[in-house]
C-alpha positions in Angstrom: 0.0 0.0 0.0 1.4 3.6 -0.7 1.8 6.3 2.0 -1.2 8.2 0.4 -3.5 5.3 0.9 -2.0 4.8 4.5 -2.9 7.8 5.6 -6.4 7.9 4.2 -7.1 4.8 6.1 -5.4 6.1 9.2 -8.6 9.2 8.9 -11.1 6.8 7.8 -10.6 4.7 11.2 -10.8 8.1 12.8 -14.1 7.9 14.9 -17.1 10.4 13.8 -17.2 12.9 15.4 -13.6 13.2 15.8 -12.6 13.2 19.8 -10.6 16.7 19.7 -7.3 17.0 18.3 -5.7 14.0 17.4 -2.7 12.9 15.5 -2.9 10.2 12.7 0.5 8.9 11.6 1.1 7.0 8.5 4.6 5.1 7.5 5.8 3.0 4.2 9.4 2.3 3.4 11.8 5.2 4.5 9.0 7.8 4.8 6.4 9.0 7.2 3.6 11.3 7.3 1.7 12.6 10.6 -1.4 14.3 10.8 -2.4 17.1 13.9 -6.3 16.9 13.0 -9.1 18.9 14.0 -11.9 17.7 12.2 -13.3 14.7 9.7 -16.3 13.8 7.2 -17.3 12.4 4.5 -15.7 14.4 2.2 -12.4 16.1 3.7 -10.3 17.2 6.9 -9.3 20.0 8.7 -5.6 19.8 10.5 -3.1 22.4 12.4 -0.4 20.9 11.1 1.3 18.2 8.0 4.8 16.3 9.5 6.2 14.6 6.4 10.1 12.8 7.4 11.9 10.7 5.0 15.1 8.6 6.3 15.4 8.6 2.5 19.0 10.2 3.0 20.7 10.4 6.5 21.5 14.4 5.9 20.1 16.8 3.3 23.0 19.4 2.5 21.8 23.0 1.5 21.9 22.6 -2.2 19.7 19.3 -2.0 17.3 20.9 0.5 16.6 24.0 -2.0 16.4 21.2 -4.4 13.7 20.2 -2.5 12.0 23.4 -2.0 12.3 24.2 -5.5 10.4 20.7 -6.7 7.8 21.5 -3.9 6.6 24.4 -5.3 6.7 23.2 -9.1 4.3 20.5 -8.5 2.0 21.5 -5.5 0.1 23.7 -7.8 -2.9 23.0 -6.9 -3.1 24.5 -3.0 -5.2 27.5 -2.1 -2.3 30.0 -3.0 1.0 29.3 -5.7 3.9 28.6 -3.3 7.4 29.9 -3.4 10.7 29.7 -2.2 11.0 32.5 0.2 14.2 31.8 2.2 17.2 29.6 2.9 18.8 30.0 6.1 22.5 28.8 5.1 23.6 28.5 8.8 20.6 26.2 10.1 20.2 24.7 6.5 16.2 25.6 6.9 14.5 26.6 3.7 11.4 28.2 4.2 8.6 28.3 1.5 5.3 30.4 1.2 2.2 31.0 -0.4 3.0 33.8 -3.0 -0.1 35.3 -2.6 -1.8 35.3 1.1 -5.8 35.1 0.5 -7.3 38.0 1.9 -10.3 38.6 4.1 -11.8 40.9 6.5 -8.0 42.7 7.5 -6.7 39.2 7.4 -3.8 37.5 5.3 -3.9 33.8 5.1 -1.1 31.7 4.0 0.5 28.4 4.0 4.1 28.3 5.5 6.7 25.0 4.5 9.4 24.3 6.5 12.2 21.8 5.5 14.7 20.5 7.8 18.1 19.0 6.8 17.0 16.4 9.0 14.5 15.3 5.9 11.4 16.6 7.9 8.8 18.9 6.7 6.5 20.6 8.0 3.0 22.1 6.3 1.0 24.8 8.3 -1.3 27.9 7.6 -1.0 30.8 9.0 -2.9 34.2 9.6 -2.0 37.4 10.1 -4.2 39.8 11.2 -3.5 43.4 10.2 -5.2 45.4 13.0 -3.3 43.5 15.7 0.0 42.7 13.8 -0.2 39.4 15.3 0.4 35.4 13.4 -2.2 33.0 14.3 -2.4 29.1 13.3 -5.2 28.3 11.4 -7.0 25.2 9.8 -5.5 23.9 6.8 -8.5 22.2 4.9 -7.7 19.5 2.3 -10.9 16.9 0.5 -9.7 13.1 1.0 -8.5 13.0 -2.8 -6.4 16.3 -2.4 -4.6 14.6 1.4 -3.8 11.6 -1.2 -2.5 13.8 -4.4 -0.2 15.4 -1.5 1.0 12.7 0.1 1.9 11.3 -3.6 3.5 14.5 -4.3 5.6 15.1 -0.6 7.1 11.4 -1.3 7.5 11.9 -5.1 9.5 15.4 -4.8 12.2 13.4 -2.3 14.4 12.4 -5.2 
């Protein structure tokens, strides 16, 4: 079975209605993806947060983590927002990605931040930044069932 259908059946066994937060973790071969849910049905999902690792390699170096980046935001097209490359931190070996274009409502900027670890961790959040208060809150991402799998295909095919 591939990750993407591991996962799926890891929120399918998920009871209805889901009991608060709860994490759903997935594995096949050298990679693994983890869940922070919030919510389930029928149709899609609703998490804080999207922990991808991959023992794929025991050390990314910089070049093959922006390598990585760049890959990422070729093929996940299909998100809310385009994502880019925003930064690479050289030092810590972190290369940050963001959505291009925040959607905006009501005085507030949502966006989904990537963060890739030379460890061979990733991690997919969204974010919201309020204007008025100048503050960064975590919000819901929202994915349908058929979009969680497309991703998970994607996270494990853009490992190379």
């Amino acid at each position: 079975m591939t990750l993407s259908r591991e996962i799926v059946a890891a929120v399918d066994a998920c009871p209805d209605p889901l009991e608060a937060p709860r994490e759903v973790t997935a594995a096949e071969g050298p990679h693994r993806l983890t869940l922070h849910l919030n919510a389930t049905g029928p149709v899609g999902l609703a998490f804080d947060a999207l922990d991808f690792a991959t023992e794929s390699r025991p050390e990314w170096s910089a070049e093959a983590l922006r390598g990585w980046g760049d890959r990422l935001t070729a093929r996940l097209t299909y998100l809310m927002e385009p994502l880019v490359v925003l930064e690479h931190d050289p030092i810590d070996g972190e290369v940050e990605i963001r959505s291009q274009s925040p959607t905006s409502r009501s005085g507030r900027r949502a966006y989904y931040e990537v963060r890739l670890h030379p460890r061979g961790t990733l991690r997919l959040s969204r974010v919201v930044y309020d204007e008025a208060t100048r503050r960064r809150q975590p919000a819901s991402c929202q994915l349908t069932r058929e979009a969680l799998e497309r991703l998970t295909d994607d996270l494990v095919a853009c490992v190379a």
